[in-house]
C-alpha positions as CSV (number, residue, x, y, z in Angstrom):
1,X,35.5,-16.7,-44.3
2,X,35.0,-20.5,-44.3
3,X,38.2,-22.1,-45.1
4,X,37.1,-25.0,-47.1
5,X,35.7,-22.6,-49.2
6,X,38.3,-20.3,-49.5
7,X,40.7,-23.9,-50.4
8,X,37.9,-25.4,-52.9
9,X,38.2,-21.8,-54.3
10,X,41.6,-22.0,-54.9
11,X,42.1,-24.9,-56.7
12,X,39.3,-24.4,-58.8
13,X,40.6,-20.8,-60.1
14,X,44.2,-22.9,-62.1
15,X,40.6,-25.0,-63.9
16,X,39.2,-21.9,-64.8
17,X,42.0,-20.4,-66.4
18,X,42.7,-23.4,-68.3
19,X,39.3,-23.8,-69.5
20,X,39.5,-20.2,-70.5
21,X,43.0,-21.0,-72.5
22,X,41.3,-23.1,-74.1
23,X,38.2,-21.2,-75.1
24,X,40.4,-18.5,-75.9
25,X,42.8,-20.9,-78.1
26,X,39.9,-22.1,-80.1
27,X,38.5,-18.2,-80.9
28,X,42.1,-17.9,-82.2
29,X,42.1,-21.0,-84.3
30,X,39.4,-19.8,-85.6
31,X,40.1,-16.5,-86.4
32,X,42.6,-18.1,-88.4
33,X,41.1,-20.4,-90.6
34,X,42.2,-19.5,-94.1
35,X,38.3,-19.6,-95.2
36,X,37.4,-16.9,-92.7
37,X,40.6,-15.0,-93.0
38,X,39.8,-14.8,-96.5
39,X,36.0,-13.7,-95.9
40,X,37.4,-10.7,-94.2
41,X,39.9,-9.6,-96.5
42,X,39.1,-7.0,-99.3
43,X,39.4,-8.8,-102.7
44,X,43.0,-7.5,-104.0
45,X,43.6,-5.8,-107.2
46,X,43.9,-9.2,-108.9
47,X,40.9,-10.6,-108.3
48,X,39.5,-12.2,-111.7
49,X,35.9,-10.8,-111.4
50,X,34.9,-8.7,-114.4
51,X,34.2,-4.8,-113.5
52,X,31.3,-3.8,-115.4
53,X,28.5,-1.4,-115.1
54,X,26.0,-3.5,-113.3
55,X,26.4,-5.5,-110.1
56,X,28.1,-8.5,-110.5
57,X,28.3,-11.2,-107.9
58,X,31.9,-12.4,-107.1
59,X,32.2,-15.5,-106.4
60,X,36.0,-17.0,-105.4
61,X,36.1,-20.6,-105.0
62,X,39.7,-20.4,-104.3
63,X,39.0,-18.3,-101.2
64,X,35.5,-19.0,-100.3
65,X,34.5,-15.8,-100.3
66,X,31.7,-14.0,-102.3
67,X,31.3,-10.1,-103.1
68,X,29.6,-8.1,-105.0
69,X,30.5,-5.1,-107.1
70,X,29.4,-2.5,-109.7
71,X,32.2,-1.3,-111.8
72,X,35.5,-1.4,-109.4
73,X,32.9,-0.3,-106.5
74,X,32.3,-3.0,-104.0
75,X,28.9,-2.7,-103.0
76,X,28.3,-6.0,-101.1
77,X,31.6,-6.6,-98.5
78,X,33.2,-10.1,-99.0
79,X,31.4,-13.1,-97.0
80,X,32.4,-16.5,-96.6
81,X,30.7,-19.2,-98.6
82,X,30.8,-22.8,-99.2
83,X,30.4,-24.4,-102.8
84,X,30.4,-27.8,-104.2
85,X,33.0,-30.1,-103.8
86,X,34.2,-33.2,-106.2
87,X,31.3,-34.5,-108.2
88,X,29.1,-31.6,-107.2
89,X,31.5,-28.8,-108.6
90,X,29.6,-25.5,-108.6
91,X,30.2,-24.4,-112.2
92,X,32.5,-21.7,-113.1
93,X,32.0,-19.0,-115.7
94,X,29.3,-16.1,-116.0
95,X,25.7,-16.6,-115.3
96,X,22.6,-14.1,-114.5
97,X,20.0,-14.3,-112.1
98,X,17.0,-15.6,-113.8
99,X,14.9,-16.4,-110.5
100,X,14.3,-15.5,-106.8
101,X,12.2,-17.6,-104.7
102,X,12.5,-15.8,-100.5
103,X,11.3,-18.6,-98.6
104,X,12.9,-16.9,-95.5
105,X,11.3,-20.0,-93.2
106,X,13.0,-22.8,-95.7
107,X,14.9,-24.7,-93.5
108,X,17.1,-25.8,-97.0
109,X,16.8,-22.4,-99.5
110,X,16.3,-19.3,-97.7
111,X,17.1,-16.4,-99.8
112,X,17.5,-18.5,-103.2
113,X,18.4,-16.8,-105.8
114,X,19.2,-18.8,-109.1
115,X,21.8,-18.3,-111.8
116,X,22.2,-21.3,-113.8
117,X,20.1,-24.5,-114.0
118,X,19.2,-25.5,-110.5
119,X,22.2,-23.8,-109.0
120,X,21.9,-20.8,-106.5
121,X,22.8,-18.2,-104.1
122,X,20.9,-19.2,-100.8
123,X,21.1,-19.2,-96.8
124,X,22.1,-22.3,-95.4
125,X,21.5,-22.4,-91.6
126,X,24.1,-25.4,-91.3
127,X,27.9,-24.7,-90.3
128,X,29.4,-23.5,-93.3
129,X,32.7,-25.0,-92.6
130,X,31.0,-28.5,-92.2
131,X,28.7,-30.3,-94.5
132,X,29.0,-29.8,-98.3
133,X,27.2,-27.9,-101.1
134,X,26.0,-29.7,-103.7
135,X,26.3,-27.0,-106.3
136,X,24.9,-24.0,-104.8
137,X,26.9,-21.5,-103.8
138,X,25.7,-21.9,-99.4
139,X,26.0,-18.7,-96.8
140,X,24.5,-17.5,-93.8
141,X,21.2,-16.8,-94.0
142,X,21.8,-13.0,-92.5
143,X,23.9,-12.6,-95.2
144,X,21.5,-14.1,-98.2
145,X,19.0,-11.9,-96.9
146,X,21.1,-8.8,-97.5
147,X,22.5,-10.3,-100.7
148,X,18.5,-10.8,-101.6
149,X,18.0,-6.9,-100.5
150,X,20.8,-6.2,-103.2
151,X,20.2,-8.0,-106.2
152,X,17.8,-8.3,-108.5
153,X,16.7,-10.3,-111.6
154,X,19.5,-10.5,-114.5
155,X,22.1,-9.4,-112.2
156,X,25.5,-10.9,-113.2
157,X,27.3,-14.1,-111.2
158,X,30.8,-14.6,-112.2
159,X,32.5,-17.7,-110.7
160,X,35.6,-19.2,-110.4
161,X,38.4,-21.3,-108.9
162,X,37.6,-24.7,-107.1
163,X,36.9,-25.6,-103.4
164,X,40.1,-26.2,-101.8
165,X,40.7,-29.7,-100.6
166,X,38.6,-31.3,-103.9
């Protein structure tokens, strides 16, 4: 074996762990964020959102998370959202889908499904712990496409809290 090799190899294998510490310290930051944390967790016993017979969408600002049940039966797991922040609060209280546009190309409203004045459920393709909402209620666009495959015109939205940090 050649022994500049074997040398270069060892001194390169203490960089390669600590680049893997460090990729490995960021999954963990990650996987604690409270928005994420709080995407996985089943909504608790607590939770404000009305059970009634139809679906109704979920949607806790406090958390950033989004559901969707029928009666006490979650049909649609929790995901993470973002909404609005200060000056661009998405509204809280109890709205129905009244519109549903697909547009699964739309680089800004993939899966829009609207609830109250221009507000709306939709895909956003953007980082949804960056950038900002401007009302609408943003998540990935895998999951507004299975939200789209679940609701359906008149469908219930119930919302409330605020973002955290506005």
């Amino acid at each position: 074996m050649n022994r500049t090799f074997y040398r270069a190899g060892l001194r390169a294998l203490p960089r390669a762990r600590a680049a893997a510490a460090v990729v490995a310290a960021g999954f963990a930051l990650i996987a604690l964020t409270p928005a994420v944390a709080a995407a996985d967790a089943k909504p608790d016993r607590s939770n404000l959102c009305p059970h009634r017979p139809g679906r109704v969408v979920c949607v806790d600002q406090d958390h950033q998370r989004m559901w969707v049940q029928k009666g006490s039966r979650i049909v649609f797991e929790p995901v993470l959202i973002r909404t609005g922040y200060r000056g661009m609060w998405t509204p809280n209280g109890t709205f129905h889908v009244y519109a549903r546009h697909e547009w699964p190309a739309s680089p800004l409203l993939p899966y829009s499904q609207f609830f109250h004045r221009h507000y709306a459920l939709h895909g956003s393709r953007d980082d949804l712990h960056k950038g900002k909402s401007k009302g609408c209620v943003n998540m990935s666009v895998a999951d507004a496409r299975r939200l789209w495959k679940t609701l359906e015109i008149g469908d219930t939205v119930y919302i409330w809290g605020h973002k955290p940090g506005t």
